[in-house]
C-alpha positions in Angstrom: -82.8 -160.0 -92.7 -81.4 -156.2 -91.9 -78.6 -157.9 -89.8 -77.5 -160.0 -92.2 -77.6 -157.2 -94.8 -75.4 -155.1 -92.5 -72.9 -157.5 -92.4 -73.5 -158.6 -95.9 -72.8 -154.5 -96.7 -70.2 -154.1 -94.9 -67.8 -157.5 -96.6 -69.2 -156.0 -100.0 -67.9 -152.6 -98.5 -64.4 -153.8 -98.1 -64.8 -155.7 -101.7 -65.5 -152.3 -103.2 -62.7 -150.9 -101.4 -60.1 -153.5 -102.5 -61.6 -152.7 -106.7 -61.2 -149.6 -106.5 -57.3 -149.9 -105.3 -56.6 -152.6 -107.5 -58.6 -149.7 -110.3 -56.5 -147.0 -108.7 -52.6 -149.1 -108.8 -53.7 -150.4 -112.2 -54.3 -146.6 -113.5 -51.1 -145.7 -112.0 -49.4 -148.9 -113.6 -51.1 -147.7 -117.1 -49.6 -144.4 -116.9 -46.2 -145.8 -116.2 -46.2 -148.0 -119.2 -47.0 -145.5 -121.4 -44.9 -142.7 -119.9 -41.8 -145.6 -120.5 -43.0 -146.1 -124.0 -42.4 -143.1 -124.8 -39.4 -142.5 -123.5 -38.2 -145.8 -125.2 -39.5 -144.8 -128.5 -38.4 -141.2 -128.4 -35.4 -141.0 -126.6 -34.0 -144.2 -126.5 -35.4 -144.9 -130.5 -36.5 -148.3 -129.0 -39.6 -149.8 -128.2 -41.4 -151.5 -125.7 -43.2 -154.1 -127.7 -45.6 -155.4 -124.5 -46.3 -151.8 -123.1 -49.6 -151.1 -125.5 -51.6 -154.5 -125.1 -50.6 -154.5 -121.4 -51.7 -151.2 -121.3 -55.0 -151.5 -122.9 -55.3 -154.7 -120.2 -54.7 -153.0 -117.2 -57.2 -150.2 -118.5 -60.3 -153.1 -119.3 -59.8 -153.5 -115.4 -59.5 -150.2 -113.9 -62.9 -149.1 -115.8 -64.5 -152.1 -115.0 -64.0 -152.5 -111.2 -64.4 -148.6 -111.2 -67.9 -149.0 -112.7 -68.9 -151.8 -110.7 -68.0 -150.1 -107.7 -70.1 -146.6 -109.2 -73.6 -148.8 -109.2 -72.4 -149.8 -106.0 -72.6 -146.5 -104.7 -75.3 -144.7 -106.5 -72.7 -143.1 -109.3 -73.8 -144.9 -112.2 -76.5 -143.3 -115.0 -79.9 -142.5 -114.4 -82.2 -140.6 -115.8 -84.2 -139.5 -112.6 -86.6 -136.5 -113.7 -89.6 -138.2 -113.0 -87.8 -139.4 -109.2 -88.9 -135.6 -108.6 -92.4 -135.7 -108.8 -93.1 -139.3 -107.7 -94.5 -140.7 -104.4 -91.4 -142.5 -102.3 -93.2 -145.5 -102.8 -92.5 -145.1 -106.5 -89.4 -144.2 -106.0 -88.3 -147.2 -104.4 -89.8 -149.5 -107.0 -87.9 -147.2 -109.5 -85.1 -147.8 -108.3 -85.6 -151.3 -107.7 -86.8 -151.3 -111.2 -83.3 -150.1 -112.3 -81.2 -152.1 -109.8 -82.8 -154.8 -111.9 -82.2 -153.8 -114.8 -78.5 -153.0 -114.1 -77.8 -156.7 -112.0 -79.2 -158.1 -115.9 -76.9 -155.9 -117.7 -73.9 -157.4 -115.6 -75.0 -160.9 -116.0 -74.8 -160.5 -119.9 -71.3 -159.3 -119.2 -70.4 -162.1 -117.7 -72.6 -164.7 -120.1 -71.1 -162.5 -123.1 -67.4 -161.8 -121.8 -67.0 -165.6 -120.5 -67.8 -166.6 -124.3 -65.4 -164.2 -126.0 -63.0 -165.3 -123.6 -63.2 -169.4 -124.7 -63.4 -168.0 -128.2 -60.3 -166.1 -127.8 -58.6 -168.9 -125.2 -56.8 -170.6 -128.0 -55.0 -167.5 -129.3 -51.6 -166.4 -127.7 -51.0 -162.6 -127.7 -47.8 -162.6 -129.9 -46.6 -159.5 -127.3 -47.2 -160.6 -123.8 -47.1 -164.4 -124.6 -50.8 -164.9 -122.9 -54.0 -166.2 -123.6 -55.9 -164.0 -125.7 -58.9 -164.9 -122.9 -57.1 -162.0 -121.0 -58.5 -159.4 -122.9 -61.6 -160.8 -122.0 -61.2 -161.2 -118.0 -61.9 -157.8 -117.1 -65.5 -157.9 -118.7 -66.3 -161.2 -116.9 -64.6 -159.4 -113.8 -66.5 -156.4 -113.9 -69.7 -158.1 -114.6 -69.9 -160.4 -111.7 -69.4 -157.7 -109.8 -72.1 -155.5 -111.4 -74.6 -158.2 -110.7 -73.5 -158.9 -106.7 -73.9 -155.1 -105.7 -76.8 -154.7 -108.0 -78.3 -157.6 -105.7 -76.6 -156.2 -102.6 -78.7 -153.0 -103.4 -82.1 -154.4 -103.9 -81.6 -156.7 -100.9 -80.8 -153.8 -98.6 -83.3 -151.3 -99.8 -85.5 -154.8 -99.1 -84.3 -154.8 -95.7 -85.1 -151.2 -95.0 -81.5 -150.0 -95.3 -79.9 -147.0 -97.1 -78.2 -147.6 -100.4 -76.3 -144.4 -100.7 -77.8 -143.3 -104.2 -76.1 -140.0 -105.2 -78.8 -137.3 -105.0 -81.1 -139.9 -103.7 -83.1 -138.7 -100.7 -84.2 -142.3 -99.6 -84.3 -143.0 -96.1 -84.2 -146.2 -94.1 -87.4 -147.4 -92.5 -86.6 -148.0 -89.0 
């Protein structure tokens, strides 16, 4: 099992990677459109009529895959007083305990997003001439990602590998 999860970590590694460029270009392509809005609206006395709802688009995305790829890594919220004065033992099952709870919280993402979006399918966003399901993509997005390196995290700390918790002084078993 700790092979597999190494190679397993590693393709989730380079998944990761690619979210958080496609977070990174889609931050950079936010502040673009909204630099150009404005200098359509106040120097040109025009608008760009597509720049805010692609805006707020590309922004669903870049916070999603950004947070998916925090729990990856350990970034995401905890409350970890009691982390201080507990046994490892507990520690793992903590965290386990949280991983969990966090993988549940993405699959509600996807169950809720994925039915706002066939809600919303049927509506055309007058600006960008879409499906309003759009809007709802990055939550689905996000969320199946949430729940695979949620997983990924309890199956390595299962196989006795490190899951790179910030702060976190777990240790692999050898």
């Amino acid at each position: 099992m700790r092979k597999t999860m190494e190679t397993a970590a590693i393709a989730t590694g380079r998944l990761a990677n690619i979210a958080l460029w496609v977070a990174g270009a889609g931050l950079v392509a936010m502040t673009v459109m909204i630099a150009a809005q404005v200098f359509w609206r106040y120097v040109l006395n025009n608008s760009i009529v597509w720049s805010e709802p692609a805006s707020v688009m590309v922004m669903g995305w870049f916070i999603f895959l950004g947070a998916a790829v925090g729990i990856r890594e350990g970034y995401h919220l905890s409350f970890d007083v009691l982390l201080y004065v507990v046994p490892d033992a507990v520690k793992k099952l903590f965290h386990t305990l949280s991983d969990i709870m966090v993988a549940a919280f993405g699959g509600g993402m996807v169950f809720y997003g994925w039915q706002l979006a066939e809600r919303a399918a049927h509506v055309q966003l007058p600006s960008l001439g879409i499906s309003g399901a759009f809007d709802f993509a990055p939550i689905v997005g996000g969320g199946v990602l949430v729940v695979l390196f949620s997983l990924e995290r309890i199956l390595r700390r299962l196989a006795g590998l490190h899951t790179s918790r910030f702060g976190d002084t777990e240790t692999a078993e050898a």
